[in-house]
C-alpha positions as CSV (number, residue, x, y, z in Angstrom):
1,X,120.4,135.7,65.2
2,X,120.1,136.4,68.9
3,X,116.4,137.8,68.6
4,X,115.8,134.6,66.7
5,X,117.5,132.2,69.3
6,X,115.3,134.0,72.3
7,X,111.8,133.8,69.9
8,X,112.8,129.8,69.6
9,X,114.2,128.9,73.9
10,X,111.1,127.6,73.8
11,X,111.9,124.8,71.6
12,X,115.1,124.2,73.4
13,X,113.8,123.6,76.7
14,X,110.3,121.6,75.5
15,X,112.7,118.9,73.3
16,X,116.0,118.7,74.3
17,X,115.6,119.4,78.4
18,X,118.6,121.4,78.4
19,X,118.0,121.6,82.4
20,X,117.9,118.3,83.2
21,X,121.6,118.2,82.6
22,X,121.9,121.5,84.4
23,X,125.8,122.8,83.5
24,X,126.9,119.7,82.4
25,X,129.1,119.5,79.2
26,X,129.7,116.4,77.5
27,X,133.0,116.0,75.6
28,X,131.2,115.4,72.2
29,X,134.7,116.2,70.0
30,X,135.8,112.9,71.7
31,X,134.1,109.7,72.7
32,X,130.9,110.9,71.5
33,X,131.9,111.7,67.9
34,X,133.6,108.4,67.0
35,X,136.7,109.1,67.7
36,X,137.8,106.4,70.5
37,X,139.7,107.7,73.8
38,X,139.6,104.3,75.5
39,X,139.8,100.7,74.8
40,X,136.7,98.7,72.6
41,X,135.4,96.8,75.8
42,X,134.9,100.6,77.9
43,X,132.3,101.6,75.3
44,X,128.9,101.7,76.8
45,X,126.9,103.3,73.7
46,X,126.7,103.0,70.3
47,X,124.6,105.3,68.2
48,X,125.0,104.7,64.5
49,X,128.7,103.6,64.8
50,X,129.7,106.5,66.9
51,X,130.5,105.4,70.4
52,X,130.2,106.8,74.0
53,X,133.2,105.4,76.0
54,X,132.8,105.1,79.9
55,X,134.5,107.9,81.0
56,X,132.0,110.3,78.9
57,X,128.9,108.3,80.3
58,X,130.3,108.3,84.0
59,X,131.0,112.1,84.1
60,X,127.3,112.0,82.8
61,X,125.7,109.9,85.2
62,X,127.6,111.5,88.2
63,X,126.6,114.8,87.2
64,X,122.8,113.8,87.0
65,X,123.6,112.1,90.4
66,X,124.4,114.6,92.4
67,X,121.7,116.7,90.7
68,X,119.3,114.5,91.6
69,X,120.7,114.0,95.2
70,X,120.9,117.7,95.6
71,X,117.2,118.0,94.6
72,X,116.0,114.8,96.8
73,X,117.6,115.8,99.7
74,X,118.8,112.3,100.4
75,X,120.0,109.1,99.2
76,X,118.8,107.8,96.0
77,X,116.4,104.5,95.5
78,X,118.0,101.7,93.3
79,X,114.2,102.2,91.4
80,X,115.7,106.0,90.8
81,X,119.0,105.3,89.7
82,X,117.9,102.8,87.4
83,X,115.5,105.7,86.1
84,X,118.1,108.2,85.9
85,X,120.7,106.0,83.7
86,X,117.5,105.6,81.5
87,X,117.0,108.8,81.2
88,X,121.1,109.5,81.1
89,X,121.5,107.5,78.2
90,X,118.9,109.0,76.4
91,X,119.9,112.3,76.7
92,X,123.3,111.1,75.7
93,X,122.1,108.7,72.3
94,X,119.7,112.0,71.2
95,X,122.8,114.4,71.5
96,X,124.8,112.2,69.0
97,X,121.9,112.0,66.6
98,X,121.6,116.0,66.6
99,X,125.2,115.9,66.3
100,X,125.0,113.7,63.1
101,X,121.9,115.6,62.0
102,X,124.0,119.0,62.3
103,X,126.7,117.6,59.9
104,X,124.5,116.7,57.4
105,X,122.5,119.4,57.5
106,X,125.7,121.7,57.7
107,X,125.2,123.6,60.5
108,X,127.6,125.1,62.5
109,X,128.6,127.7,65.0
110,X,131.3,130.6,64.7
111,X,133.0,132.0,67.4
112,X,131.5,135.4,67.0
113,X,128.2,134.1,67.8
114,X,129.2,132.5,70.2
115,X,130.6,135.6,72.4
116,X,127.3,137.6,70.7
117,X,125.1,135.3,72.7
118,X,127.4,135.4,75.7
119,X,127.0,139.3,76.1
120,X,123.1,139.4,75.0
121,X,121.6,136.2,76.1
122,X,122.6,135.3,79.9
123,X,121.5,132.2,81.1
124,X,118.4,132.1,83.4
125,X,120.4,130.8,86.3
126,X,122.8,133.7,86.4
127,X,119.6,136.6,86.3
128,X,119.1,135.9,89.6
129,X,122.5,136.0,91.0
130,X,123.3,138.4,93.3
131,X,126.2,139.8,91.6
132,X,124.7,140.9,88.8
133,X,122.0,142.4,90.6
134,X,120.9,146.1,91.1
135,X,118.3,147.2,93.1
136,X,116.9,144.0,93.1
137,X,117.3,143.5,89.0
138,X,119.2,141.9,87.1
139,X,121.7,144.5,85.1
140,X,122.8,143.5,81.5
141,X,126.1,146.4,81.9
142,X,127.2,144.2,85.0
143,X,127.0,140.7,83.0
144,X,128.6,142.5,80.0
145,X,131.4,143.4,82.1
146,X,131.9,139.9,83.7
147,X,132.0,138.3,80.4
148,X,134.8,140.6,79.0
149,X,136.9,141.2,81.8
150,X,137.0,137.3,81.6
151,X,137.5,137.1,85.2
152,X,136.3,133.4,85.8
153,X,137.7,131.1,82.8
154,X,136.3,127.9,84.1
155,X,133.2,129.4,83.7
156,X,133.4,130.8,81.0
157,X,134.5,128.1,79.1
158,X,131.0,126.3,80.6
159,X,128.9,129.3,79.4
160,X,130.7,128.5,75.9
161,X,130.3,124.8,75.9
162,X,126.5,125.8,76.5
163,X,126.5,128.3,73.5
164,X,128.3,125.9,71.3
165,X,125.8,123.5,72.0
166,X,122.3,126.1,72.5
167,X,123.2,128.0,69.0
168,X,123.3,124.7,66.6
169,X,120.3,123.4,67.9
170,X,118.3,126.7,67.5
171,X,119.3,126.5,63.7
172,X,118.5,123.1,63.6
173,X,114.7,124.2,65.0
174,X,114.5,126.8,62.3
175,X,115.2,124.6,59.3
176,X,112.3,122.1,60.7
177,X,109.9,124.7,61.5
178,X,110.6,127.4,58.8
179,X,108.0,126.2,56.9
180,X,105.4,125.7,58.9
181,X,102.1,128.0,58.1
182,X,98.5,127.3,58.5
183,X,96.1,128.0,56.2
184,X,93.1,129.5,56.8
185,X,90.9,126.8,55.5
186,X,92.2,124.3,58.1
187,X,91.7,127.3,60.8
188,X,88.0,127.7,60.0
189,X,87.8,123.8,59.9
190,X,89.6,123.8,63.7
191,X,86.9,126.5,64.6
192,X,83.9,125.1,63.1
193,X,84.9,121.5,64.8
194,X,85.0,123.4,68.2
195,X,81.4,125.3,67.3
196,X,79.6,123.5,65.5
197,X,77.0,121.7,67.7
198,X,74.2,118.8,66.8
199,X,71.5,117.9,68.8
200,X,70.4,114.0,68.0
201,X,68.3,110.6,68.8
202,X,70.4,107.6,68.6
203,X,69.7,103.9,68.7
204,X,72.1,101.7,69.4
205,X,72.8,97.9,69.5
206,X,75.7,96.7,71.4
207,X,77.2,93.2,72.6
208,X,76.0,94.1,75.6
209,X,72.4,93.5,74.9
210,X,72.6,90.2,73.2
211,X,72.3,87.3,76.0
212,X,75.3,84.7,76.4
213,X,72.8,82.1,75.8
214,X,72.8,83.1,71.8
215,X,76.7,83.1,72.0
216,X,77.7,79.7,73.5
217,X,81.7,79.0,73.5
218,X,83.6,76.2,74.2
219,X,87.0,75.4,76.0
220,X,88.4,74.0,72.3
221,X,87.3,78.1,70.8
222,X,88.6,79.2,73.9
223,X,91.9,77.5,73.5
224,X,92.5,78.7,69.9
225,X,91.9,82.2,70.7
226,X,94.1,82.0,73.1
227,X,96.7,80.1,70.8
228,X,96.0,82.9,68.5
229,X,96.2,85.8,70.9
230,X,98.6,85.4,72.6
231,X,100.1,89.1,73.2
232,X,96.7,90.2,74.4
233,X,97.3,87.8,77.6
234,X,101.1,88.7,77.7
235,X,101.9,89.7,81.5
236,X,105.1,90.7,83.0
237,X,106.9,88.8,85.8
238,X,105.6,88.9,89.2
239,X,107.1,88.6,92.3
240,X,105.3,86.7,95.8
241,X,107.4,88.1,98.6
242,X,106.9,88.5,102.6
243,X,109.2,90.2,104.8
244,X,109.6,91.6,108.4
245,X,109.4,95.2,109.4
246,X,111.2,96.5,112.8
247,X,108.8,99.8,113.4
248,X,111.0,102.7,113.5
249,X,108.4,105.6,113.7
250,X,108.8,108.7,116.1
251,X,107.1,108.4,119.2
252,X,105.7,111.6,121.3
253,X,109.4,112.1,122.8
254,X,111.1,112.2,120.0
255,X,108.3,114.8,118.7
256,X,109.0,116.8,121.6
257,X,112.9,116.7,121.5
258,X,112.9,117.9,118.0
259,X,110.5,120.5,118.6
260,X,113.0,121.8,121.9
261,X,115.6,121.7,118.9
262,X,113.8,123.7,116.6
263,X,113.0,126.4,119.1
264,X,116.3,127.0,120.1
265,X,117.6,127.4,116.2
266,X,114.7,130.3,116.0
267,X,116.1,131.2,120.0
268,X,119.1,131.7,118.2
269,X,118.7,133.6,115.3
270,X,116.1,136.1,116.9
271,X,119.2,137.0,118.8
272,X,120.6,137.9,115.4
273,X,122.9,135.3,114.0
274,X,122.7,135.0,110.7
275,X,120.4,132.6,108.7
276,X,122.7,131.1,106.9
277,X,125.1,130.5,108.5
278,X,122.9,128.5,111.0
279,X,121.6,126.6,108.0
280,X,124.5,125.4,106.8
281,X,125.5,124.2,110.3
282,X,121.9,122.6,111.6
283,X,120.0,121.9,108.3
284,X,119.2,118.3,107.6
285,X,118.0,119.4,104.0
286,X,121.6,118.9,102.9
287,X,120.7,120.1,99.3
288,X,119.8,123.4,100.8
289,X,121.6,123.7,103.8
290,X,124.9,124.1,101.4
291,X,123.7,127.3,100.3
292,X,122.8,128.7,103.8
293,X,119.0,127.1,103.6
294,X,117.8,129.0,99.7
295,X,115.7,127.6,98.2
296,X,115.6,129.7,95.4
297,X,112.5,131.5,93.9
298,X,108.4,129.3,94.7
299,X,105.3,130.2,93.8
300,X,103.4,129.3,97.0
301,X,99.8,128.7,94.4
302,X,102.3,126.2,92.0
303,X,103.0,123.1,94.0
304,X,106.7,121.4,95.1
305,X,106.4,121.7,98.0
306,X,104.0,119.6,101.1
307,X,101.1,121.6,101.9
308,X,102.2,123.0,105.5
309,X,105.3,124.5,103.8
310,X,103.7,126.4,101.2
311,X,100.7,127.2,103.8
312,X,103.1,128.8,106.1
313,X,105.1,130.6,103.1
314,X,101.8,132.4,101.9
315,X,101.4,133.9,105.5
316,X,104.9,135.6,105.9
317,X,106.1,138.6,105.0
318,X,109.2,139.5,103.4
319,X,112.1,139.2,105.9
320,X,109.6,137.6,108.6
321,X,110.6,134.3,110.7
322,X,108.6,131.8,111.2
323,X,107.1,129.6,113.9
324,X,107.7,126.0,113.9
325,X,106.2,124.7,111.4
326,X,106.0,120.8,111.4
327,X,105.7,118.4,107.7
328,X,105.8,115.0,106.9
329,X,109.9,115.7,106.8
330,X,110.3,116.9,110.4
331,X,109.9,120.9,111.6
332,X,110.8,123.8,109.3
333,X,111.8,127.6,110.1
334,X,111.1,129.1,106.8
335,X,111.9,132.9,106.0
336,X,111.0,134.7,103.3
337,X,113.4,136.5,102.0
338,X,112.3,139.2,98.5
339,X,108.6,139.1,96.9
340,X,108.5,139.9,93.7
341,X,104.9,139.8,91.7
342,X,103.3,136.6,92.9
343,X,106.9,134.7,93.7
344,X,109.1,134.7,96.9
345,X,112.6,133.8,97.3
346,X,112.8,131.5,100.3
347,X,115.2,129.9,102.8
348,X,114.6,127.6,105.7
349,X,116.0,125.8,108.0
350,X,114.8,121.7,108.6
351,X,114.6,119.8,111.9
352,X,113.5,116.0,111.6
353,X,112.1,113.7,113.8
354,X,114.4,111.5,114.6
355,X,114.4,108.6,117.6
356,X,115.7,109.6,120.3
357,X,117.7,108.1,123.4
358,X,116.4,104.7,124.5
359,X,113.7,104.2,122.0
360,X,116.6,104.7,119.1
361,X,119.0,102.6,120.7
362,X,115.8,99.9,121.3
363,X,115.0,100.1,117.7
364,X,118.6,100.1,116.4
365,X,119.6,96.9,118.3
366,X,116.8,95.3,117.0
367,X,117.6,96.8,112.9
368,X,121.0,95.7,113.8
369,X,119.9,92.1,114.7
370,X,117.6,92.0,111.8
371,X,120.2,92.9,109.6
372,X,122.9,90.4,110.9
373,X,121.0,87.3,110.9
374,X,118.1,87.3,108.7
375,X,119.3,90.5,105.8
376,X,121.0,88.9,102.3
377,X,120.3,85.2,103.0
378,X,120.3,82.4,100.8
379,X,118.4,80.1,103.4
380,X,115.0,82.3,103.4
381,X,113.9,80.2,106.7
382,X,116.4,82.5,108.4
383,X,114.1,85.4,108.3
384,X,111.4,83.1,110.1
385,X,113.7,82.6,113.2
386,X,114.7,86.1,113.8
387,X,111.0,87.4,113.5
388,X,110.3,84.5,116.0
389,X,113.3,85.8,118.3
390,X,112.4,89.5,117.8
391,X,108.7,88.8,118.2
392,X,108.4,90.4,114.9
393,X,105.5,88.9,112.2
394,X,106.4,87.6,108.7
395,X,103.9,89.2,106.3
396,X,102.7,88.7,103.2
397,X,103.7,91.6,101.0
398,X,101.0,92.6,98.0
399,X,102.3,90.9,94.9
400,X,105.1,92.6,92.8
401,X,104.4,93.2,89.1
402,X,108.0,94.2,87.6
403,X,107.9,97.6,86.7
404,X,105.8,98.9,89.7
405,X,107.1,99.9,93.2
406,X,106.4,98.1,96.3
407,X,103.5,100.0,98.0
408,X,103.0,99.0,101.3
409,X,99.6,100.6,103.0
410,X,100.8,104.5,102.0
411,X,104.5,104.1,102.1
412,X,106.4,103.2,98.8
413,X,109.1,101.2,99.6
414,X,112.6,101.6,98.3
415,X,114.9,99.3,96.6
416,X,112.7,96.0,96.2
417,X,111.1,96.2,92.8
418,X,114.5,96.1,91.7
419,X,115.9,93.6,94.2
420,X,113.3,91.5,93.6
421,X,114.2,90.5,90.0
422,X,117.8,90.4,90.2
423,X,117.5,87.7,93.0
424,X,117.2,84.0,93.4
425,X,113.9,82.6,94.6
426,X,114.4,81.8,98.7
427,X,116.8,84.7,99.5
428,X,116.3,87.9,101.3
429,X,117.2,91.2,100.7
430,X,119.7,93.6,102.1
431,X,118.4,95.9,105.2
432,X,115.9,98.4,103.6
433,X,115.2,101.8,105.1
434,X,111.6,103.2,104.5
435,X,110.0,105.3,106.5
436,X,107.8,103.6,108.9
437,X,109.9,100.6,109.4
438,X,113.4,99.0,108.7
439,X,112.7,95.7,106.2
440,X,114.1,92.4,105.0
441,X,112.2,90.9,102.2
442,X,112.1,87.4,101.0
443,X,111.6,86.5,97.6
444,X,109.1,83.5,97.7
445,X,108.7,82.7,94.4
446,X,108.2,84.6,90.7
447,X,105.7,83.6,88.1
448,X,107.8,84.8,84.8
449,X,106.9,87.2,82.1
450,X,105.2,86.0,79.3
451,X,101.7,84.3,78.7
452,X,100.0,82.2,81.5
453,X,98.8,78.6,81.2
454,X,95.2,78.4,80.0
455,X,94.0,77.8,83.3
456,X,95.1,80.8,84.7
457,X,93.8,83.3,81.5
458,X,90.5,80.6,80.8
459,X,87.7,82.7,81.9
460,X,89.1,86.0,80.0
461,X,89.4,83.4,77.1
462,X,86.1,82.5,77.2
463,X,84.8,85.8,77.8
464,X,86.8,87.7,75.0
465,X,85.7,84.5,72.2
466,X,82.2,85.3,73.4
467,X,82.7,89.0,73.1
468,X,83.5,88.2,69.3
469,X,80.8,86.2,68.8
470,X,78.6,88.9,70.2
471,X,79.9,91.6,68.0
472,X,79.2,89.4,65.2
473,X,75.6,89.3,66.1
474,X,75.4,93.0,66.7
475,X,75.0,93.8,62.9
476,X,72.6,91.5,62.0
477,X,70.0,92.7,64.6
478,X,71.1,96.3,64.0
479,X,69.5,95.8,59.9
480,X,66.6,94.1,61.2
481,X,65.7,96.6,63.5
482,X,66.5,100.0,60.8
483,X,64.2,97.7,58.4
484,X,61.3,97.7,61.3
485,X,61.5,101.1,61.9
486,X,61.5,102.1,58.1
487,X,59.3,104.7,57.2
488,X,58.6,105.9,60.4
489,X,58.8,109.8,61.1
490,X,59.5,109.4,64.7
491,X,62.4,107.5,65.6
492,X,62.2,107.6,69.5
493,X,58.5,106.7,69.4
494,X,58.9,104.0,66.9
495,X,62.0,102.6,68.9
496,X,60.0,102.6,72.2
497,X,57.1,100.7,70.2
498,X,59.8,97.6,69.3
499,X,61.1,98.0,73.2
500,X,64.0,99.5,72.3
501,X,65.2,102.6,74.2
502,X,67.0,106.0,72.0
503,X,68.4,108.4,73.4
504,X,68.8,112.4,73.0
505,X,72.2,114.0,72.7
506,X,73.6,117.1,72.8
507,X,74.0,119.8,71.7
508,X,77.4,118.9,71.1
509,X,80.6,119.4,69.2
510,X,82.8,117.6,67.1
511,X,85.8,118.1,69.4
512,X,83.1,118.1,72.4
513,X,81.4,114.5,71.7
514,X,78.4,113.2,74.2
515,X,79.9,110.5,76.6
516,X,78.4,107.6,74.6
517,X,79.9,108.7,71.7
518,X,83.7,110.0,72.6
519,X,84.8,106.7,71.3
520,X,83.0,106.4,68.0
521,X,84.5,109.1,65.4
522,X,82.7,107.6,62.2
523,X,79.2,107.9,64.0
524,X,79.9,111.7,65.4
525,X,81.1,112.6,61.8
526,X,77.8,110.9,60.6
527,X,75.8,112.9,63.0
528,X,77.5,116.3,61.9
529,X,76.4,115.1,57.7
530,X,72.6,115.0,58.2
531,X,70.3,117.6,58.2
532,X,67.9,118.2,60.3
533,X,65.1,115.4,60.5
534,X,66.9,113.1,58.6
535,X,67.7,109.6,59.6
536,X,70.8,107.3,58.9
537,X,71.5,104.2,57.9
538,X,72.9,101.2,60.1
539,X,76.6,103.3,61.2
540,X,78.8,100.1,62.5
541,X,80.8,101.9,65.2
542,X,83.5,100.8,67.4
543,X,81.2,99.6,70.2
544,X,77.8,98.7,68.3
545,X,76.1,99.6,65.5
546,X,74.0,102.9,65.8
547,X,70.9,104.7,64.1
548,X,70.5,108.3,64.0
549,X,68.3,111.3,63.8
550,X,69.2,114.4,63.7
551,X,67.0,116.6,66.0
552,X,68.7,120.0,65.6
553,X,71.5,121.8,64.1
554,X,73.7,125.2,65.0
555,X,76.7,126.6,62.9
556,X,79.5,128.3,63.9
557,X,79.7,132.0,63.1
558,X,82.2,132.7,60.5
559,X,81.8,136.6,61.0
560,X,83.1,135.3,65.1
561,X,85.7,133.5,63.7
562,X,87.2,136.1,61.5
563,X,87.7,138.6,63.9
564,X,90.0,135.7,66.3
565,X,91.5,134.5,63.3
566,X,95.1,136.0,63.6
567,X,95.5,135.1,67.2
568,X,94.3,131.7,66.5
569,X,97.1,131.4,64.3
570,X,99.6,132.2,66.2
571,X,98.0,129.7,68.6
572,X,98.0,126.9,66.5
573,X,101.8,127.6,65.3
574,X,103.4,126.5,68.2
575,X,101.9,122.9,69.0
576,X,102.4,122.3,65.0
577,X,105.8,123.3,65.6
578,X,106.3,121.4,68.3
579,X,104.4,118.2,66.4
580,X,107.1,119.0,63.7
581,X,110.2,118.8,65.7
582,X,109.1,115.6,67.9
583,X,108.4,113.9,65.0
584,X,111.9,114.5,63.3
585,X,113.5,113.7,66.5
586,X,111.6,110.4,66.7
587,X,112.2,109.6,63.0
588,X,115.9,110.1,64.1
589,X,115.8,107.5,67.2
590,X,113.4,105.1,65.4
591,X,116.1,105.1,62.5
592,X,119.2,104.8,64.5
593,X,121.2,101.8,64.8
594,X,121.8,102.2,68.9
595,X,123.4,99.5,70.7
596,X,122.9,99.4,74.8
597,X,126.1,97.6,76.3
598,X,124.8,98.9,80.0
599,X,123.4,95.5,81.3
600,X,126.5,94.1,79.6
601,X,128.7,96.4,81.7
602,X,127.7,97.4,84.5
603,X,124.4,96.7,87.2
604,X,122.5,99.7,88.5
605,X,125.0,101.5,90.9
606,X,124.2,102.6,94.4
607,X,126.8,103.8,97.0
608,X,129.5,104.0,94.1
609,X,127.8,106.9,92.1
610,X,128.3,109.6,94.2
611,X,130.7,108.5,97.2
């Protein structure tokens, strides 16, 4: 069983993102199962009658909060909580429907395999733990001991929550993917498709060569198409905003008295105090600092981190300090701490930027100002006078298409694509903190979702009833000009003697198309069914309408293909596993009967997750 639950972790962690959650257990013996711990109006989800009651989803979404917090280092956007209650309620509607599936299915869990996967499988979080740590490795006897001695119930009652949800859903991946095999036959297909190669001449006639003069259209066709169309031209809602931006970047004074700051924290520790202890005291990365500045385990070559970090990390040594070291977020003192194979465990310490003395108290008198008078209007002209009394300019902010972030020049800016669309047209926002500047937006006006007069869509009207027209032309011309070049044994020289251009390509592959043709599966098939010097038909293709002659032909080498076959196999096993389990797990969701009561309920939250 254990052997079997390690050979199938994979699964886990692909589908169900186990880690997302991190240590978080959900009640599901209580308001997730159907059995109601609250009132009827506190239920926020609904998954085929079963219900999730606020309580559950709130202990949910907190725990994903502060995850997230911890991992941003900061305050969260109202564009990321809104993400992370989608992504929250997710998790939460799959977990009943694996749930239901296990009870149908009749799976279960016993408490001896429970404690059996306790004392053999350790979680991956606990390998690195110092405790259970000898020389530098993690040592099963020492786990084994924690786990009987039962020395920490809280967490061990975690670790079997885990189990008791881990060991269900590994049986549940074995009954999906126990019979999954692949033939032989459709391995040499895969192989031949990747080695196979044809070399051809093609001809091809596409709306693009036909004129617009033989494909006139008028505003009546135009306006039909349209009628008839319509989800073609659907758009969402847009938003027209300006706003006014107090600057609140660091000037050279404030560079300088951060980097006096940072070189007294190294000052300090080069006399010997410890690291973290000084981390935890002077660290603004607050998801860090709380564990003396770890970071935990990088690869400097696998990304995460800004470039100057990980620059700076591949030049240290273990147990080395280093300099300064200055990033987008402020300056860093970053020590390696263990290297093991080609990852490091690292700690560091950040400084940022901030103002300092008169140029923060300038630019906070203004923010405050700002804020006072012109934030969470419902006059909009207020934001006029206090630019005009700050000297501050009203710009005109790119327009907002719902479902995109606000992008100003390379700064996204928090909070307004969701503002924006909860708000009445003439107000202005609350105070907004980016990076470069302190904001108040003003929503000028909002085009809404759905399809735009014909004025607005006309010429893409016109052009898409033309592009029809075109493609009906395409075929025509394509059988006159196969019957003009009948019965000649050159293609490309007869083409070029009616002005018409072909084309070589390839060698190529089946899986490896030319450019022209990556688009057009019926036409490369085509090309892989003649032999060589023979010529096809008209092929009507996606794009156009095609003529072919094959030039040359190599096949793959079975004797090649036999001697990879086994590890191709096991190759190919996997992603047809994984195909198999995403589409049961969407066949699950697609058939649920899931009702959503968060809009009904409850607004995207800000300062009350997590205060």
């Amino acid at each position: 069983m254990m052997r079997t639950m390690r050979e199938m972790s994979k699964y886990v962690f692909y589908v169900l993102a186990v880690a997302f959650l991190g240590w978080l257990v959900f009640d599901v013996g209580a308001g997730i199962t159907g059995r109601s711990t609250g009132a009827t109006g506190d239920v926020v989800l609904k998954v085929n009658g079963q219900e999730v009651h606020y309580p559950q989803w709130q202990q949910a979404y907190q725990s994903a909060y502060d995850q997230a917090r911890r991992q941003s280092s900061g305050q969260l956007t109202k564009e990321d909580e809104q993400e992370l209650q989608d992504r929250v309620a997710d998790q939460m509607i799959q977990t009943v429907l694996l749930h239901q599936a296990y009870g149908k299915l009749g799976i279960t869990v016993s408490d001896d395999e429970i404690r059996q996967a306790a004392l053999t499988s350790p979680p991956p979080e606990v390998t690195g733990l110092a405790e259970f740590q000898v020389n530098g490795r993690f040592d099963m006897e020492k786990w084994q001991q924690f786990v009987t001695r039962g020395s920490n119930p809280e967490f061990l009652f975690a670790l079997e929550q885990r189990y008791r949800d881990e060991i269900p859903y590994v049986k549940f991946l074995q009954f999906l993917t126990a019979d999954v095999y692949v033939p032989d036959a459709h391995l040499w297909r895969m192989y031949r498709d990747a080695h196979d190669s044809v070399t051809v001449a093609v001809v091809a006639v596409t709306p693009g060569q036909i004129p617009d003069s033989a494909a006139p259209v008028t505003e009546a066709e135009a306006r039909r198409y349209l009628a008839q169309h319509q989800d073609e031209f659907k758009r969402p809602a847009i938003a027209y905003l300006s706003f006014v931006a107090q600057p609140r970047l660091p000037e050279a004074g404030d560079t300088a008295a951060a980097l006096a700051r940072v070189r007294a924290l190294r000052a300090r520790l080069e006399r010997g105090e410890k690291f973290d202890s000084v981390a935890k005291a002077e660290s603004s990365d607050s998801g860090s600092a709380a564990r003396g500045g770890d970071l935990g385990w990088i690869h400097p070559d696998s990304g995460g981190f800004v470039k100057p970090f990980l620059d700076a990390v591949k030049r240290l040594r273990p147990g080395q300090l280093s300099a300064p070291v200055q990033s987008e977020f402020g300056y860093h003192l970053i020590r390696v701490d263990v290297a093991r194979g080609d990852s490091v465990k690292v700690r560091h310490i950040l400084v940022p930027i901030d103002l300092q003395g008169a140029h923060r108290d300038f630019v906070e008198s203004r923010t405050d100002t700002l804020d006072r008078s012109a934030a969470e209007q419902e006059n909009g002209a207020q934001l006029d006078t206090v630019a005009r009394h700050l000297g501050l300019r009203v710009a005109q902010a790119p327009p907002l298409v719902q479902g995109d972030r606000m992008t100003l020049g390379r700064y996204v800016i928090p909070d307004v694509s969701v503002w924006a669309f909860e708000t009445k047209v003439g107000e202005t926002s609350p105070l907004i903190e980016g990076t470069p500047a302190f904001y108040v937006f003003r929503l000028d006006s909002l085009t809404p979702a759905g399809v735009p007069p014909f004025a607005e869509v006309k010429d893409a009207a016109f052009a898409e009833v033309r592009r029809e027209k075109k493609k009906a032309l395409v075929h025509p011309r394509a059988q006159q000009l196969a019957e003009q070049l009948r019965g000649a044994t050159d293609l490309t020289a007869a083409a070029g003697s009616h002005g018409v251009h072909a084309v070589h390509l390839g060698p190529f592959t089946r899986v490896a198309p030319a450019p022209m043709l990556r688009q057009e599966p019926v036409v490369i098939g085509a090309a892989f069914g003649l032999h060589v010097g023979e010529r096809s038909g008209v092929i009507q293709g996606e794009a156009g309408d095609y003529l072919l002659e094959s030039l040359g032909r190599r096949l793959a080498d079975s004797s090649a293909w036999l001697a990879q076959r086994d590890t191709q196999r096991q190759a190919v096993l996997q992603p047809v596993r994984e195909a198999r389990i995403r589409s049961y797990l969407a066949g699950l969701r697609s058939q649920a009967k899931v009702v959503d009561r968060r809009k009904e309920l409850f607004r995207p939250q800000n300062t009350t997750a997590g205060s």
